[in-house]
N, C-alpha and C positions, 0 to 999 in steps of 0.2 A: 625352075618350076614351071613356065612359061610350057617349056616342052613337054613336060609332062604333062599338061593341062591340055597342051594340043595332042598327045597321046592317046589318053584316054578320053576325047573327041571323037577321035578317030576310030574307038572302038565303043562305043557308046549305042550306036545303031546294033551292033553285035549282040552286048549283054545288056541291050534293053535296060539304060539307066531309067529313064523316063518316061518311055512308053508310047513317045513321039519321037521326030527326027531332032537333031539338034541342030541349033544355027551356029555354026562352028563359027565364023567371024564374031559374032554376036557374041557369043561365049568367052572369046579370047579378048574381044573390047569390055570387057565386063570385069573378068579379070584385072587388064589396066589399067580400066577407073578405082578399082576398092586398090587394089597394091597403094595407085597414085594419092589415094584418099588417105590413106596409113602413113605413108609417106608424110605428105602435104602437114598432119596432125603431129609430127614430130616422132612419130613411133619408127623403130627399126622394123625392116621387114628381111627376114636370114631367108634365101634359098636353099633348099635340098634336090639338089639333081636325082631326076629321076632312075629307075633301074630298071631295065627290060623286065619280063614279066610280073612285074610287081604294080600294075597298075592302081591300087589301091593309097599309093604309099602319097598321092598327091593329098590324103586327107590326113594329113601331119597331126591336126588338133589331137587325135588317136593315138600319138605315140607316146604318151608317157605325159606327166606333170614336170613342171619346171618351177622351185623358188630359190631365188637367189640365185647360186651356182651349184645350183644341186639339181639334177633330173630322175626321175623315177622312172623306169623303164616299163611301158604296161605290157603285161602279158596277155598277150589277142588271145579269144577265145576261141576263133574260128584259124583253121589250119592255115589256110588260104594266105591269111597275113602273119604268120609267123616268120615267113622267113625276112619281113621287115625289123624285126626287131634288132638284129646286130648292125644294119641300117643308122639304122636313130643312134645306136649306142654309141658306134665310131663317130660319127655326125659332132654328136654332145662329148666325145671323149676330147675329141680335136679340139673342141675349143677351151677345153679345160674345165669342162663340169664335172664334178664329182657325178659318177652314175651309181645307179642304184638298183637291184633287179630283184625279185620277188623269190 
C-alpha cells in the first residue's frame, strides 16, 4: 500500500488532488504514523498491492462492506473505478470471505 501511496504522490501534481504541491516525505511519514497507530492499538492492518493504472484503488474504504466473513462488493458509479472491482473480489476471495456482488 506504502507504494501505492507513493504512486499516487507522484501523480498528485498531475490530477490536481489538492490544488497545492504535495510534501511527498510528509505524506509518506504520515502514513507511518496512522498504519503504526492501528497497529500500536491492537487492530490489524491487511495490505492491498497496488495496480498500474488504477490509481484510485489506494482509497480501499470504497471497495465494498465487510461483516464477519462476508464482503459486499460495491458497484463504482463512475467508470474510472470499475475495473477495481474484480481487484477487491479476488483480494477478499483469497482469504476466504464469502463475496457478494450486486
Amino acid at each position: 500500500l506504502r507504494e501505492g501511496i507513493a504512486r499516487l504522490l507522484e501523480r498528485a501534481d498531475e490530477i490536481d488532488l489538492v490544488g497545492t504541491a504535495v510534501d511527498r516525505p510528509r505524506a509518506l511519514a504520515q502514513w507511518d504514523v496512522l498504519r503504526r497507530t492501528y497497529l500500536d492499538l491492537g487492530h490489524r492492518v491487511d495490505l492491498l498491492a497496488p495496480v498500474p493504472g488504477l490509481p484510485d484503488m489506494v482509497f480501499t474504504a470504497n471497495a465494498g462492506f465487510v461483516w464477519a466473513n462476508k464482503f459486499i462488493l460495491s458497484n463504482f458509479r463512475h467508470q474510472v473505478r470499475h475495473a477495481e472491482a474484480a481487484h477487491f473480489e479476488r483480494w477478499f476471495a483469497a482469504r476466504h470471505f464469502e463475496v457478494f456482488q450486486r
